[in-house]
N, C-alpha and C positions, 0 to 999 in steps of 0.2 A: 933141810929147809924147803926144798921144792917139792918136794911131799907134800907138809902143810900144807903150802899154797896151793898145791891140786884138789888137796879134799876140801879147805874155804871154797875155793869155785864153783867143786863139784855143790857143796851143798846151797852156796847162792843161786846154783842154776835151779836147782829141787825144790827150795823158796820160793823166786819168781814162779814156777811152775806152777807149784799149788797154790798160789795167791793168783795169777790168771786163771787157773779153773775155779775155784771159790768163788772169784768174780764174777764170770759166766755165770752161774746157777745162780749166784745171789741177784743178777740181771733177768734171767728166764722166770724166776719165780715170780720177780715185781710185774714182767711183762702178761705171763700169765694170770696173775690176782687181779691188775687191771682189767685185763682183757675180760677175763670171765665176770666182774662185778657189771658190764658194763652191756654186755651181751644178754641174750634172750630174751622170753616174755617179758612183759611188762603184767605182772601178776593185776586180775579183776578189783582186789579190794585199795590198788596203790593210788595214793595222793598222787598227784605228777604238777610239781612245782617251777616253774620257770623262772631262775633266777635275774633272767637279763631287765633290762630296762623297758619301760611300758612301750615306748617307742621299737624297739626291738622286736620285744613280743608280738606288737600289732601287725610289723610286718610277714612275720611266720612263727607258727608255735607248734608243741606238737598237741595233738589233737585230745581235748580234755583236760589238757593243763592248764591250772590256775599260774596268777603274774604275781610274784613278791619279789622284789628286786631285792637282790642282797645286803645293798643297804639299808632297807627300812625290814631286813627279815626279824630282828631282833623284839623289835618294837611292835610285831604282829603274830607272833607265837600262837595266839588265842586262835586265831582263823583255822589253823592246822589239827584242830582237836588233838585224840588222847596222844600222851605223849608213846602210848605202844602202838601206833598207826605206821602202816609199810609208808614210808614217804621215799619218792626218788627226785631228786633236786636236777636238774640240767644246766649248762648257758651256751654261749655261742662256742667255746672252746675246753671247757672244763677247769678253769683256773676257777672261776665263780663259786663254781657247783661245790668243788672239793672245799673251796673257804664256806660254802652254806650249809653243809653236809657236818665240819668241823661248831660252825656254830649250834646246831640242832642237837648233836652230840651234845654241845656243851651245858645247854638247857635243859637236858636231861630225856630227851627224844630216842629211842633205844631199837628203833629198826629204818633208821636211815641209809640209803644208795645213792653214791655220786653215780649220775645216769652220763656223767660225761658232757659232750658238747653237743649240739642240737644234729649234728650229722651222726651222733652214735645212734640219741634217739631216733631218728627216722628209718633206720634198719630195725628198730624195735616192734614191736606189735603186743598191743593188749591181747591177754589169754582171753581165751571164751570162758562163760560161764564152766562149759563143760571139761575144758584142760586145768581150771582151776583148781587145785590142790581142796581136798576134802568140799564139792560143791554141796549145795543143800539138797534133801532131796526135793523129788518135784513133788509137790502136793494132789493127790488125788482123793476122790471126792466116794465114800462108801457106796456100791450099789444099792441102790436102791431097794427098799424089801416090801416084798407085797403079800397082804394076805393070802393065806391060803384058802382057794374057792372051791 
């Protein structure tokens, strides 16, 4: 019988094991998905929505962002045009953003970014025309042509 009982132990210990690492990776993954939706450019063509309160807003916002509070986001859908428009939602902490980011989703909005909390965005920076992904080209104007004299 203490046989049994060795290999039960042994194999609860090889359990907890791989449920602690399981753990771990299933933590680094969420930290990494987060991290990276939340980081880099701020791509040239994106909406940049402020969800906190107009009070809020007025005190600091980031720069080019429009104010829809999340609770009147619903009822203002229209302002935001197509629903395939790069939209990235922010607030003071990201609890807002993720519930406005979840609404927009639900309205059928199909390239929405929780941008996070207004201290994510401020390490953000809008891309230039020119790091923008596929930019237009620049228009130039034919030479001119002149008779031949």
């Amino acid at each position: 019988m203490p046989k049994v009982k060795q290999q039960t132990q042994q194999y609860q210990r090889k359990l907890i094991a791989f449920v602690a690492v399981a753990a771990a990776v299933a933590v680094g993954l969420w930290l990494f998905d987060n991290h990276s939706a939340k980081g880099g450019e701020v791509p040239v063509d994106a909406l940049v929505v402020d969800v906190r309160t107009a009070g809020e807003y007025s005190g600091w916002h980031y720069e080019g962002a429009i104010n829809i509070p999340v609770s009147q986001l619903g009822g203002r859908l229209g302002e935001l045009g197509a629903k395939d428009r790069n939209i990235i939602v922010y607030c003071r902490s990201g609890s807002r953003s993720a519930n406005a980011k979840s609404i927009l989703e639900r309205a059928g909005f199909t390239r929405v970014q929780d941008g996070g909390s207004l201290h994510d965005m401020r390490r953000r920076k809008r891309a230039s025309r020119s790091t923008a992904p596929n930019p237009r080209p620049a228009r130039t104007r034919p030479a001119p042509t002149h008779p031949a004299q």
